[in-house]
DSSP file (Angstrom, degrees, kcal/mol; ACC not computed):
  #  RESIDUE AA STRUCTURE BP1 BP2  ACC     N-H-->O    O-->H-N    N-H-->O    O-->H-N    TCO  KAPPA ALPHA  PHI   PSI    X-CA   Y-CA   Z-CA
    1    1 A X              0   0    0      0, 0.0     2,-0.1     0, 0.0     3,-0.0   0.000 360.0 360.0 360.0 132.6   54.1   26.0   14.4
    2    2 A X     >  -     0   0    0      1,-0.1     4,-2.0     4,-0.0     3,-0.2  -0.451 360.0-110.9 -88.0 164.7   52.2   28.3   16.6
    3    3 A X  H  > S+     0   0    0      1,-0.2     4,-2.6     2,-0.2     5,-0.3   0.928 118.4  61.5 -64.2 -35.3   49.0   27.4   18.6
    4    4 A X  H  > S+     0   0    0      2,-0.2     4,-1.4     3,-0.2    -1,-0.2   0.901 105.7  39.3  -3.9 -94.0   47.5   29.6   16.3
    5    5 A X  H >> S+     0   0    0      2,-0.2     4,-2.1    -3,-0.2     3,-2.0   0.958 107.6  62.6 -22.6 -92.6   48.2   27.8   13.4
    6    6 A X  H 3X S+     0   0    0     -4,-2.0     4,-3.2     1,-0.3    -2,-0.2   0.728 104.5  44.7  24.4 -98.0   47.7   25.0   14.8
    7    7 A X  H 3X S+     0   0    0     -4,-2.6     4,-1.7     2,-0.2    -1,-0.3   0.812 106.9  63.4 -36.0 -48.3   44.2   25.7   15.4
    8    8 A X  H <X S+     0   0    0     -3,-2.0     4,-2.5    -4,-1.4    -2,-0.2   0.908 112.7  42.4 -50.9 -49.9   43.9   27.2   11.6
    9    9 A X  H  X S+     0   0    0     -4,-2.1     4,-2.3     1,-0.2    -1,-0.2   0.857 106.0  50.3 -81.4 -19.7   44.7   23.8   10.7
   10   10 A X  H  X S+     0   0    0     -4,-3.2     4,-0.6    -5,-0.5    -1,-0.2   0.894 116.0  48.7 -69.0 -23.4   42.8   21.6   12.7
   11   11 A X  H  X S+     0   0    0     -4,-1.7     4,-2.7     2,-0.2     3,-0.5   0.917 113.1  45.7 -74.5 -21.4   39.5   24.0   11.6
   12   12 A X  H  X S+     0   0    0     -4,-2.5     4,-3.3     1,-0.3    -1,-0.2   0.956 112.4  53.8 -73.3 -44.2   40.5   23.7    7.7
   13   13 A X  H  < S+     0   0    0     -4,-2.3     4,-0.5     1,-0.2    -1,-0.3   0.568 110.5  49.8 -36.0 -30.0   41.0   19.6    8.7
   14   14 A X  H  <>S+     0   0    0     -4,-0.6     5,-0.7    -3,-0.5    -2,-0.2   0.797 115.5  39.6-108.7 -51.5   37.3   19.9   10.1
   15   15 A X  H  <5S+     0   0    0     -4,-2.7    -2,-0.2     3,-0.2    -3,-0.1   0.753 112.2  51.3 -52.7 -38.5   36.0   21.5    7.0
   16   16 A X  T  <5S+     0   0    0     -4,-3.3     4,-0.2     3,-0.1     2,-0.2   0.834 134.9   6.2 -71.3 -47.0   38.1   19.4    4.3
   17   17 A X  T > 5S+     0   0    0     -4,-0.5     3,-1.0    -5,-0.2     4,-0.4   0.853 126.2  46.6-147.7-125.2   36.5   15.9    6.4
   18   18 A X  T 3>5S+     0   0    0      1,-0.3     4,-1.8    -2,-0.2    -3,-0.2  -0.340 107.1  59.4-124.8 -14.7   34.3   16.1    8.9
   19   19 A X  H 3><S+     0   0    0     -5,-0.7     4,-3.7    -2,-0.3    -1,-0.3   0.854 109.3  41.8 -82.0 -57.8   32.0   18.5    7.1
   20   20 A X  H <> S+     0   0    0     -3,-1.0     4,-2.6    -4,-0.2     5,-0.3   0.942 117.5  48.8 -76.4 -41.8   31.3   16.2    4.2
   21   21 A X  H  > S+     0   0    0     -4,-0.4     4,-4.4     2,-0.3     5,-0.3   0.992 104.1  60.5 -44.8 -52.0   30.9   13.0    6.6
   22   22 A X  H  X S+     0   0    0     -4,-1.8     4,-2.5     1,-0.3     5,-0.4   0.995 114.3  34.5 -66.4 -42.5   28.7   14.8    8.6
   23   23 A X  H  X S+     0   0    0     -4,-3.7     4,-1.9    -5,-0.2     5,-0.4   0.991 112.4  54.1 -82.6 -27.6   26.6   15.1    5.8
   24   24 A X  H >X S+     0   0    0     -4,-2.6     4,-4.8     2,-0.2     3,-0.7   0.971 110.2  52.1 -22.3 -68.9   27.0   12.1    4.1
   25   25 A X  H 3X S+     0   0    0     -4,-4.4     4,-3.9     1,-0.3     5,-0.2   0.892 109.7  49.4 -49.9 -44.7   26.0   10.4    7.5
   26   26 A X  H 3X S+     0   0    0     -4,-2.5     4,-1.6    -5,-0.3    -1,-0.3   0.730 117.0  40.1 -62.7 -13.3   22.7   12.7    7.7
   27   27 A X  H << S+     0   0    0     -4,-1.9     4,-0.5    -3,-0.7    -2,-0.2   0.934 112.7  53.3 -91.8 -45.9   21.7   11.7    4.1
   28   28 A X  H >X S+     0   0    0     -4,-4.8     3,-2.4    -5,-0.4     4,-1.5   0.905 115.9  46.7 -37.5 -76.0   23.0    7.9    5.0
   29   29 A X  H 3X S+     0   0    0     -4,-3.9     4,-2.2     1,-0.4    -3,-0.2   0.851 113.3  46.3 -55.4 -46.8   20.1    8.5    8.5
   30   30 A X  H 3X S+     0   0    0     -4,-1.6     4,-0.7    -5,-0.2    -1,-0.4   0.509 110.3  49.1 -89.1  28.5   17.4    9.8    6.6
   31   31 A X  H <> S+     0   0    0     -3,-2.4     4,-2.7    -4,-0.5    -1,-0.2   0.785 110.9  47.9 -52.6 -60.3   17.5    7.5    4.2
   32   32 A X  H >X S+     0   0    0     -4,-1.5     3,-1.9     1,-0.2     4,-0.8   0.980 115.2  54.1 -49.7 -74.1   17.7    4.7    6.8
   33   33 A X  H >X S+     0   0    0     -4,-2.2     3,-1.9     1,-0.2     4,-1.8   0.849 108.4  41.4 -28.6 -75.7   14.6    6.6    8.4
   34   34 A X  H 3X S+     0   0    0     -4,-0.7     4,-1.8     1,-0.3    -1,-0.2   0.814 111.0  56.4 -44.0 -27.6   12.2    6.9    5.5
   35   35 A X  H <X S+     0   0    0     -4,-2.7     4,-1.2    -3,-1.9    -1,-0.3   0.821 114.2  49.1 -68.1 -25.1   13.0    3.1    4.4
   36   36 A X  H <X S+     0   0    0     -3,-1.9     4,-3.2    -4,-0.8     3,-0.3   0.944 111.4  43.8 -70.4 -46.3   11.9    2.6    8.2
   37   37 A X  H  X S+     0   0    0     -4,-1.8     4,-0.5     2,-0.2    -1,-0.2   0.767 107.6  54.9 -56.9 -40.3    9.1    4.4    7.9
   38   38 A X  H  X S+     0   0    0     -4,-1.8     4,-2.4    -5,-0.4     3,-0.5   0.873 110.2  57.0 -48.4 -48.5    8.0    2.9    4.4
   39   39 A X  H  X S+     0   0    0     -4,-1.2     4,-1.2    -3,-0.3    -2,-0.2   0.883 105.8  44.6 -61.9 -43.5    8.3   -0.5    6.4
   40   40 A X  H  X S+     0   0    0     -4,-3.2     4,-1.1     1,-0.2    -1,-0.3   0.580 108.2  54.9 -81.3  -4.1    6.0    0.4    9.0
   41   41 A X  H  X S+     0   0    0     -4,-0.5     4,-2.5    -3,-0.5    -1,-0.2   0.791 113.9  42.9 -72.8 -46.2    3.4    1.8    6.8
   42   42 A X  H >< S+     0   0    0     -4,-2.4     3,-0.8     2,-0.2     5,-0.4   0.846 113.4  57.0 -70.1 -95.3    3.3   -1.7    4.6
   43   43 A X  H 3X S+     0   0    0     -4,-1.2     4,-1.0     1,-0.3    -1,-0.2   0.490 106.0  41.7   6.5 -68.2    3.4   -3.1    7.8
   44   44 A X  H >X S+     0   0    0     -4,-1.1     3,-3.1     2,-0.2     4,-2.2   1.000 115.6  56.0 -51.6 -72.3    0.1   -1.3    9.3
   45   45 A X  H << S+     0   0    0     -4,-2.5     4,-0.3    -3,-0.8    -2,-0.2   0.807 109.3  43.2 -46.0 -62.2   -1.6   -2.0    5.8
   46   46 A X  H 34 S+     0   0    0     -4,-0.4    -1,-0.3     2,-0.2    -2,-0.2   0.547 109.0  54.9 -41.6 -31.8   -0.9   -5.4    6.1
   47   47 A X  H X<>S+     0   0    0     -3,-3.1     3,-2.6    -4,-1.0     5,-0.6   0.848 112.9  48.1 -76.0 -74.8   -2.0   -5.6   10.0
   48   48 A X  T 3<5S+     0   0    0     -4,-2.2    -2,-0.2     1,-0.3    -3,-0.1   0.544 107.2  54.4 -81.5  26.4   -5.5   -4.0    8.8
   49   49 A X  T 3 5S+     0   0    0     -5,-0.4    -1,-0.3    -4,-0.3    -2,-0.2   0.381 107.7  49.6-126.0   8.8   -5.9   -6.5    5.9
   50   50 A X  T < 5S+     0   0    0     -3,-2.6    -2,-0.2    -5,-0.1     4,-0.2  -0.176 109.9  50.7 -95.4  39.9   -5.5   -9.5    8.4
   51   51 A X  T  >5S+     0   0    0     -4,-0.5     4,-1.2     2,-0.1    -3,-0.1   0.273 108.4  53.4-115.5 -26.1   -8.0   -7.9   10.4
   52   52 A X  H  ><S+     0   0    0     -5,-0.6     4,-0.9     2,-0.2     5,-0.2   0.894 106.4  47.0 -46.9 -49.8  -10.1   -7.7    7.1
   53   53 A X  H >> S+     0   0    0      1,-0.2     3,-2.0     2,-0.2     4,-1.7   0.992 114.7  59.8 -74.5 -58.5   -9.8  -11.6    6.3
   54   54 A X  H 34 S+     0   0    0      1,-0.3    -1,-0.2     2,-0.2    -2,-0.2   0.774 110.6  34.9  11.2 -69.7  -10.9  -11.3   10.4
   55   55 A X  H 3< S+     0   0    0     -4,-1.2     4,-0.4     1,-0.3    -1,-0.3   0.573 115.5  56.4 -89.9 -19.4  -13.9   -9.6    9.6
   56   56 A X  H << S+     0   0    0     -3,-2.0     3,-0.4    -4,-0.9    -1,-0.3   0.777 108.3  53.6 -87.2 -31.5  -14.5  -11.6    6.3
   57   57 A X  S  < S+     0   0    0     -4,-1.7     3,-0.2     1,-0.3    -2,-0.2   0.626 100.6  55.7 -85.8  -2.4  -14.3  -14.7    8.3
   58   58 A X  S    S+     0   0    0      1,-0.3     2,-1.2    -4,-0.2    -1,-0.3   0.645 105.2  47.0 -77.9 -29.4  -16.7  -13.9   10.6
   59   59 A X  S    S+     0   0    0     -4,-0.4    -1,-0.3    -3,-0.4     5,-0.2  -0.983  80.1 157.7-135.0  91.0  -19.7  -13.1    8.0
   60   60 A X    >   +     0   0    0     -2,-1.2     3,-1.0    -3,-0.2    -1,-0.2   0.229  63.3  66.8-104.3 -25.8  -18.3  -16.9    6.5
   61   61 A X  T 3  S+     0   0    0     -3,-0.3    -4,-0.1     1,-0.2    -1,-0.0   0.537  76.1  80.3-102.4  35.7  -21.8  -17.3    4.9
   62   62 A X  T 3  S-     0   0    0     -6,-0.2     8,-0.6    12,-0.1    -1,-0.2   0.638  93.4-143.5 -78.5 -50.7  -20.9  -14.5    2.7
   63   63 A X    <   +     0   0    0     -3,-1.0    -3,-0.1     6,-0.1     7,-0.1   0.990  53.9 144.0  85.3  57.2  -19.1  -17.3    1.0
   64   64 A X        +     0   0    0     -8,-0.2    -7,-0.1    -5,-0.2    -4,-0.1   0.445  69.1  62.8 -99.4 -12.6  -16.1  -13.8    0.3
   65   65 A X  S    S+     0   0    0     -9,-0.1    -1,-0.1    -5,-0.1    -8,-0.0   0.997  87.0  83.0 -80.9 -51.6  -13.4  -16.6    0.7
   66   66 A X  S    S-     0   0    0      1,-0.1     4,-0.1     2,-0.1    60,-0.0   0.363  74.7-146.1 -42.8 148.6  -14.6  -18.5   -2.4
   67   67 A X  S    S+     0   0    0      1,-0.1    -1,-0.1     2,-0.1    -2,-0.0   0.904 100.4  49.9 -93.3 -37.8  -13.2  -17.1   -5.4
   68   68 A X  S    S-     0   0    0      1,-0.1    -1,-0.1    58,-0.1    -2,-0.1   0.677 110.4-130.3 -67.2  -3.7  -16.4  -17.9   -7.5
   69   69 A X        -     0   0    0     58,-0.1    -6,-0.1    -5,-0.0    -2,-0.1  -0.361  55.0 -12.5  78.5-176.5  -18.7  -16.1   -4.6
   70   70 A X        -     0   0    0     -8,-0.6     4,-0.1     1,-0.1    -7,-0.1  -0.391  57.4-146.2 -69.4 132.9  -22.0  -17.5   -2.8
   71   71 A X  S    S+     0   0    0      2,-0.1    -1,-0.1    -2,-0.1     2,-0.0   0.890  80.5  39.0 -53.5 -67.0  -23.5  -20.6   -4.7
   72   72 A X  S    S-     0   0    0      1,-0.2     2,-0.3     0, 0.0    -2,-0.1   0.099 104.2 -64.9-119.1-169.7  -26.9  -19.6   -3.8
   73   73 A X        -     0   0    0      1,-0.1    -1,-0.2    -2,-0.0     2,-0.2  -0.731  46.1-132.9 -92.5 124.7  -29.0  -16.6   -3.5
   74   74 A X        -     0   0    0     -2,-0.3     2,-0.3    -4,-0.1     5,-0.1  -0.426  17.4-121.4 -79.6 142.4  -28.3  -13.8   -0.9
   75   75 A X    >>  -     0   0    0     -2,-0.2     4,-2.6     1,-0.1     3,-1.8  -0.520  30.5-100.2 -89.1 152.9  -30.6  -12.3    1.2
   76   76 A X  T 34 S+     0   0    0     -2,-0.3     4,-0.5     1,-0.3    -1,-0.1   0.624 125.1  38.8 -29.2 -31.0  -31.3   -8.8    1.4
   77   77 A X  T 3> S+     0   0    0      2,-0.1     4,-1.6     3,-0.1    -1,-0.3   0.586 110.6  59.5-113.1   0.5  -29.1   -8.4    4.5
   78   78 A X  H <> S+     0   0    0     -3,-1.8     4,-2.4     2,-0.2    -2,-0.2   0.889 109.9  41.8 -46.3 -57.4  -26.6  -10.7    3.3
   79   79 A X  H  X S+     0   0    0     -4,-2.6     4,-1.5     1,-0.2    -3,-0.1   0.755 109.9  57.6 -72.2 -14.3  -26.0   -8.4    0.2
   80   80 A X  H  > S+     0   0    0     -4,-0.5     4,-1.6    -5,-0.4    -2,-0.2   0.892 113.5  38.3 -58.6 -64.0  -26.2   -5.4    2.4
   81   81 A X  H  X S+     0   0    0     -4,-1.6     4,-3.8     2,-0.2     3,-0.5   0.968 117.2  53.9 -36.3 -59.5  -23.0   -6.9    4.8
   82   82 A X  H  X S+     0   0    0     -4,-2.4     4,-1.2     1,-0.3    -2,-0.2   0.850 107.2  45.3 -49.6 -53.1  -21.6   -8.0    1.7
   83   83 A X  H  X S+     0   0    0     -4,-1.5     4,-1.3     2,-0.2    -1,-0.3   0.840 114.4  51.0 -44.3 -51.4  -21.9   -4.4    0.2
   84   84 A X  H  X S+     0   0    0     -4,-1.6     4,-1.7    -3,-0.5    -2,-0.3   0.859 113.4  49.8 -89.8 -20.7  -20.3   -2.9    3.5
   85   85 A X  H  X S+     0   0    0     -4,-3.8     4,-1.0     1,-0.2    -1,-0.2   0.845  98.1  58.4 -50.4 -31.3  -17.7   -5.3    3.1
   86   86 A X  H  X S+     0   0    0     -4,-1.2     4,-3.9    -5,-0.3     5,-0.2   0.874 110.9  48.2 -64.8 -31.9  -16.9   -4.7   -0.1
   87   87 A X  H  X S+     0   0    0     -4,-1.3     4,-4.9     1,-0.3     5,-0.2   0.969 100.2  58.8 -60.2 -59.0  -16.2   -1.1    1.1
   88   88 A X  H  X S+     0   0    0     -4,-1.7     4,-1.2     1,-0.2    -1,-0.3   0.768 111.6  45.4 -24.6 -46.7  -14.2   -1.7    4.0
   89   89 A X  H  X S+     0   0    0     -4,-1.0     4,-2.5    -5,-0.3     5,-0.3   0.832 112.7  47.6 -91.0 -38.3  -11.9   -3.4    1.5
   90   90 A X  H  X S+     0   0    0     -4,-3.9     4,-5.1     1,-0.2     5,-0.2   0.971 115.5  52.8 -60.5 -41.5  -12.1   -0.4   -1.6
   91   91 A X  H  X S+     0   0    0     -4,-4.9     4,-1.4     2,-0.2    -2,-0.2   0.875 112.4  41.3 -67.8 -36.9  -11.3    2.0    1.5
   92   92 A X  H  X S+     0   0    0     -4,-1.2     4,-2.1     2,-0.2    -1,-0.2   0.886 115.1  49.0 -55.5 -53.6   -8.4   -0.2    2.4
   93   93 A X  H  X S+     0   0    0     -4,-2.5     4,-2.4     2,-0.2    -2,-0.2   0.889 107.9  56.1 -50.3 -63.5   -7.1   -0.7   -1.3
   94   94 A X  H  X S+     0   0    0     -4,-5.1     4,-1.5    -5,-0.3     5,-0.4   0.923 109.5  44.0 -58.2 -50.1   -7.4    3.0   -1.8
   95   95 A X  H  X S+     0   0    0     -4,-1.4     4,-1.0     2,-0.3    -2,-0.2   0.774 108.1  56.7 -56.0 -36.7   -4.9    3.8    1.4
   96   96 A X  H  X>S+     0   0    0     -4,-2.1     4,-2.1     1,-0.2     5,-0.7   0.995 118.9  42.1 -60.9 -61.8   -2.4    1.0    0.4
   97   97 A X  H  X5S+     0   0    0     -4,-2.4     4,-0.8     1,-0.3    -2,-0.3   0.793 112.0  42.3 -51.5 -51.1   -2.5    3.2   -2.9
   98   98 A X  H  <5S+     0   0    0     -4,-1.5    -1,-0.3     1,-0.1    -2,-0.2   0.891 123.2  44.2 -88.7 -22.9   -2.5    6.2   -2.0
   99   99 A X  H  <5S+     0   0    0     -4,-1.0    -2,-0.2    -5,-0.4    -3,-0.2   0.982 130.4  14.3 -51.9 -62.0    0.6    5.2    1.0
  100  100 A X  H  <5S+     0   0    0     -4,-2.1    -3,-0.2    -5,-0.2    -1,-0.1   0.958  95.3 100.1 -78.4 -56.9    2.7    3.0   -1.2
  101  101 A X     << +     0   0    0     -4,-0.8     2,-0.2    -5,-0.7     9,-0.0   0.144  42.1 165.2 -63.1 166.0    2.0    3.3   -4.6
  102  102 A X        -     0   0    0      1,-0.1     3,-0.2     8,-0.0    11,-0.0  -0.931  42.9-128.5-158.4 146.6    4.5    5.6   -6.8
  103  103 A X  S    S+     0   0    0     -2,-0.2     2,-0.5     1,-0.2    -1,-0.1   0.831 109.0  32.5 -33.4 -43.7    5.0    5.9  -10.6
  104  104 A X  S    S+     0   0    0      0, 0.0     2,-0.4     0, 0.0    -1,-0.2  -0.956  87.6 178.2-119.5  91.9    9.2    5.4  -10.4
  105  105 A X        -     0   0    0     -2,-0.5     2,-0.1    -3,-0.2     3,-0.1  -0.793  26.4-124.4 -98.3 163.5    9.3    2.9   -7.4
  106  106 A X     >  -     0   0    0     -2,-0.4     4,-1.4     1,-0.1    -1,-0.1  -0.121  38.4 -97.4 -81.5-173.1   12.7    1.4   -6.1
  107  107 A X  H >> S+     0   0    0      2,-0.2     4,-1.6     3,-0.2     3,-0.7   0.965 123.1  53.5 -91.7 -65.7   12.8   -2.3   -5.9
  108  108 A X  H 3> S+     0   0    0      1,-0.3     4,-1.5     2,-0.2    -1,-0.1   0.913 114.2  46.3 -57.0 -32.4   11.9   -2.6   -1.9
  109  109 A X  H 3> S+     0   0    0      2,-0.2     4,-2.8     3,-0.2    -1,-0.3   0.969 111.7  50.5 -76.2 -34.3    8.7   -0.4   -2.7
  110  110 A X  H <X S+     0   0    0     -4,-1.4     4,-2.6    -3,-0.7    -2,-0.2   0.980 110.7  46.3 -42.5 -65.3    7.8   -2.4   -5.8
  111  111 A X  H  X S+     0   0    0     -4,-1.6     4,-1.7     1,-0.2    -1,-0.2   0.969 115.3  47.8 -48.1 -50.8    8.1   -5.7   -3.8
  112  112 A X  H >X S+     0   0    0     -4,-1.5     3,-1.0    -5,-0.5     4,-0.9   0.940 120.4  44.1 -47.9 -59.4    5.8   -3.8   -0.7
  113  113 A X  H 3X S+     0   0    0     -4,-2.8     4,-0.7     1,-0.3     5,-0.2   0.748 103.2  62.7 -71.0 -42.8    3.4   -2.6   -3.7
  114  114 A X  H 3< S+     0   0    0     -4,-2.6     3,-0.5     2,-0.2     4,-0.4   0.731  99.0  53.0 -28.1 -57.9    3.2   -5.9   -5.6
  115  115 A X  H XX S+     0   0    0     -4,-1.7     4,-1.8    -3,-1.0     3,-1.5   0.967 105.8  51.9 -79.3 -55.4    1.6   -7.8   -2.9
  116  116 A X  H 3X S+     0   0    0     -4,-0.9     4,-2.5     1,-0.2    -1,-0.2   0.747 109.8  51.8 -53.5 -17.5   -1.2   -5.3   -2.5
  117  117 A X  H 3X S+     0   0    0     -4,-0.7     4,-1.1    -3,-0.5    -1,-0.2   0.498 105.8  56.2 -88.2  -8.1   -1.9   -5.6   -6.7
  118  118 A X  H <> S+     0   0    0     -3,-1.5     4,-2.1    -4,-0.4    -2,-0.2   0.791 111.5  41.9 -78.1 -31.9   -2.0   -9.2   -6.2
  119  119 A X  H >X S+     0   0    0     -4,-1.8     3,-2.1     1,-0.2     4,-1.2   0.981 115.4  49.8 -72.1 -57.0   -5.0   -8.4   -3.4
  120  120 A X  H >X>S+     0   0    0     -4,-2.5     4,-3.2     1,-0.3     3,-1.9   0.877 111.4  44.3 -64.6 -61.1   -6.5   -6.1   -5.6
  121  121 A X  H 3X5S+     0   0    0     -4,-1.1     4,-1.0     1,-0.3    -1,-0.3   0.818 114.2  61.6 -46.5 -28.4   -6.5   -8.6   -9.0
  122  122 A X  H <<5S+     0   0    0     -4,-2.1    -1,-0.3    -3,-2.1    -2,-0.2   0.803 108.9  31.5 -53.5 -38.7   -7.8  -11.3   -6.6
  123  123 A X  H X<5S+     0   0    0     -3,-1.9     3,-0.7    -4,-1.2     7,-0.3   0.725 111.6  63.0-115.2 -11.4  -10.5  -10.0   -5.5
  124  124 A X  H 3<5S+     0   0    0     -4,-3.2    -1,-0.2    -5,-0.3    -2,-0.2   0.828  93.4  72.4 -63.4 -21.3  -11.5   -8.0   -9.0
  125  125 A X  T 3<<S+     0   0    0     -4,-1.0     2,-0.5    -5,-0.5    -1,-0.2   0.789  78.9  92.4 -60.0 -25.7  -11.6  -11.5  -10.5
  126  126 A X  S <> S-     0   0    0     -3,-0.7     4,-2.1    -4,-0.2     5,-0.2  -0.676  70.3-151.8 -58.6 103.6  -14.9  -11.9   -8.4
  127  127 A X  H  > S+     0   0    0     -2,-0.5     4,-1.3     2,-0.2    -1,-0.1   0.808 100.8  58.8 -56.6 -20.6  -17.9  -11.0  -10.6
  128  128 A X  H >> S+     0   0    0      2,-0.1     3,-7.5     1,-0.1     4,-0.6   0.847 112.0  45.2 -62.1 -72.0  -19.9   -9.9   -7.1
  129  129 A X  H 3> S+     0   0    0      1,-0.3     4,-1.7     2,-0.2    -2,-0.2   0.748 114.2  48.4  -9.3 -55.3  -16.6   -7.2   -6.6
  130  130 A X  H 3< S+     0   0    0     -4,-2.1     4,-0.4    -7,-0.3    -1,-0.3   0.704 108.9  50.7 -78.0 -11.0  -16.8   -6.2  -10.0
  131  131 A X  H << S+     0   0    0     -3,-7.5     3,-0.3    -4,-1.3     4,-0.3   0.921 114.6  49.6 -76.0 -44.8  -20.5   -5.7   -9.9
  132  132 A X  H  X S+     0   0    0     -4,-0.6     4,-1.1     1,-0.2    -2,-0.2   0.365  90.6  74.1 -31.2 -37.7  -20.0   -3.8   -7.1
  133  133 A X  H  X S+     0   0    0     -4,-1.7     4,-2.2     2,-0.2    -1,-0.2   0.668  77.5  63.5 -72.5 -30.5  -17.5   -1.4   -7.8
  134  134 A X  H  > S+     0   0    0     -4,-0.4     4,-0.7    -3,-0.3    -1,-0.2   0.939 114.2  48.2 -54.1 -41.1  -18.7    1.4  -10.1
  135  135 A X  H >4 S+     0   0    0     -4,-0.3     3,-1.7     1,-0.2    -2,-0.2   0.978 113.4  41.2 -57.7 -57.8  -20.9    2.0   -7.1
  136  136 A X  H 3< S+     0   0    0     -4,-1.1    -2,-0.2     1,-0.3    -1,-0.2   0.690 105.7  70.4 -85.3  -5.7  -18.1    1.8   -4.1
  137  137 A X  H ><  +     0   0    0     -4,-2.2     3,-2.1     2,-0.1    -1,-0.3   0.656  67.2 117.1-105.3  25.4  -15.9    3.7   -6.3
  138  138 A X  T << S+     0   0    0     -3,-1.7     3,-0.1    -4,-0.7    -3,-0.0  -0.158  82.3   9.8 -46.8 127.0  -17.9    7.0   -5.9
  139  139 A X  T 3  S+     0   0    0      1,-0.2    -1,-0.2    -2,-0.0     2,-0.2   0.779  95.9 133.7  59.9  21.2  -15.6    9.9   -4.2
  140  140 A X    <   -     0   0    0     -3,-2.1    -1,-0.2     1,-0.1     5,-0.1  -0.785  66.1 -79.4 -73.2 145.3  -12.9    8.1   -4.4
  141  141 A X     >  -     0   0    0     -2,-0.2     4,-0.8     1,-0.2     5,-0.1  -0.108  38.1-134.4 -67.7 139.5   -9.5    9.5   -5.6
  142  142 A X  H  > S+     0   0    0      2,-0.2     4,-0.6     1,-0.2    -1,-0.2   0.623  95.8  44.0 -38.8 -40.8   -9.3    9.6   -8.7
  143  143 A X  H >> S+     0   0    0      1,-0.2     3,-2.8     2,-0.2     4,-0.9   0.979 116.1  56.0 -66.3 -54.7   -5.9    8.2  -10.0
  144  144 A X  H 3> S+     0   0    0      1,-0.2     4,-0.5     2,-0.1    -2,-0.2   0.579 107.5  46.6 -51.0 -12.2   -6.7    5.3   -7.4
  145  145 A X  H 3< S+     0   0    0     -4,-0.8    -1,-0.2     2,-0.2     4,-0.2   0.601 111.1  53.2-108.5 -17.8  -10.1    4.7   -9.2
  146  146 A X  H X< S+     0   0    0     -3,-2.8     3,-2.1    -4,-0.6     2,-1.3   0.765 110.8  52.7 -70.5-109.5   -8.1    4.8  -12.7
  147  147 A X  H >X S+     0   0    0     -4,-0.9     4,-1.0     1,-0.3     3,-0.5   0.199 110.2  35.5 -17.5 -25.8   -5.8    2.2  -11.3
  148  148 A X  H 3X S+     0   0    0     -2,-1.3     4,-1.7    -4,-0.5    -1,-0.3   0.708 117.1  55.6-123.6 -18.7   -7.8   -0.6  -10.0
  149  149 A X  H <> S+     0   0    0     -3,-2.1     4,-0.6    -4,-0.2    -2,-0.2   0.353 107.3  49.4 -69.5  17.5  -10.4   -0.1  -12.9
  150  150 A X  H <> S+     0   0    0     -3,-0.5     4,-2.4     2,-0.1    -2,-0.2   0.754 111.7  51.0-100.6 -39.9   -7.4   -0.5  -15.3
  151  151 A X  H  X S+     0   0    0     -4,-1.0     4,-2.7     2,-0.2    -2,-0.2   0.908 112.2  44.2 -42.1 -60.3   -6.6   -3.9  -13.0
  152  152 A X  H >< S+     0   0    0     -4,-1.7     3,-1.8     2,-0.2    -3,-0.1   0.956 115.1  54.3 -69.4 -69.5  -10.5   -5.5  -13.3
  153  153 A X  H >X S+     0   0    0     -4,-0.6     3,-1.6     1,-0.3     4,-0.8   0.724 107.9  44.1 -36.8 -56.7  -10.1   -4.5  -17.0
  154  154 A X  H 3X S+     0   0    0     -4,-2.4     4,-1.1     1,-0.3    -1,-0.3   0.762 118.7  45.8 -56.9 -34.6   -6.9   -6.4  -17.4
  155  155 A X  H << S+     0   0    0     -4,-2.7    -1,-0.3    -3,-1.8    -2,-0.2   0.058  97.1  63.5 -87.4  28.1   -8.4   -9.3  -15.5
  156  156 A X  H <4 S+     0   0    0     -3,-1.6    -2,-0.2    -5,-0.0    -3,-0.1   0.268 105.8  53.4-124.8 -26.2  -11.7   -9.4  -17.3
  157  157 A X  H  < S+     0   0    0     -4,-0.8    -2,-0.2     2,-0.0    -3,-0.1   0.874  90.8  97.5 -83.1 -51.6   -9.0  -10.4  -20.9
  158  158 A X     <        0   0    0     -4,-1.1    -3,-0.0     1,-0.2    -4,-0.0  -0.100 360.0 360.0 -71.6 143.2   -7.5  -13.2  -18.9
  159  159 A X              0   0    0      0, 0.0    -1,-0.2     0, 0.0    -4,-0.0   0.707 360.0 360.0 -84.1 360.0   -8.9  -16.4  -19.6
């Protein structure tokens, strides 16, 4: 066999195999990539919703940990905090949504999504929230504003 040849075969050998690996391996790495990327998104979200509970735990006589809300009557700049809290938290809720959520999710995005529909039913279970919300969801996107008023609905049925 001439070096020729040779060569002819090693390239056809490179085309038959190393051609499909090489892509295999790049669909394998961005895969890998996005799932990282997914991770660090949740990740952030999660970061600025303990910095929330932070910020909720500061303005403690807010009574926002309680699930029934403040016993007694709020004052004018109580409900005013309360109000820009509540936002802080729709504005959060709406970015886990619009980041995560997906019609057709995989099972690792479900699980990521899941825990944010747990915050979100938590805190729609609050009658202050729910009083609140036609208001805090003004200009907000729309699907996201379907969705977590389909959520208060569905918790409004549970006994």
């Amino acid at each position: 066999m001439s070096l020729l040849e040779t060569l002819e075969m090693l390239s056809y050998l490179v085309t038959i195999v190393g051609l499909p690996l090489a892509i295999l391996t790049f669909v394998w790495e961005q895969r890998k990539e996005r799932r990282n990327e997914e991770e660090e998104i949740f990740q952030r979200l999660s970061d600025e919703y303990r910095e929330f509970l932070k910020l909720v735990l500061d303005n403690a006589d807010l009574h926002l940990l309680r699930r029934e809300g403040a016993q007694t009557e709020l004052t004018d700049e109580q409900k005013e905090r309360r109000l820009a809290i509540f936002g802080i938290l729709i504005s959060l809720f709406e970015r886990a949504y619009l980041l995560v959520y997906e019609d057709e999710m995989d099972k690792q995005t479900r699980r990521m999504w899941q825990s944010w529909e747990d915050y979100m039913r938590e805190w729609v279970r609050r009658a202050d929230f729910r009083d609140a919300l036609p208001g805090l969801l003004e200009g907000e996107d729309e699907e996201f504003t379907h969705y977590i008023s389909q959520l208060m609905n569905e918790e409004q049925k549970v006994p």
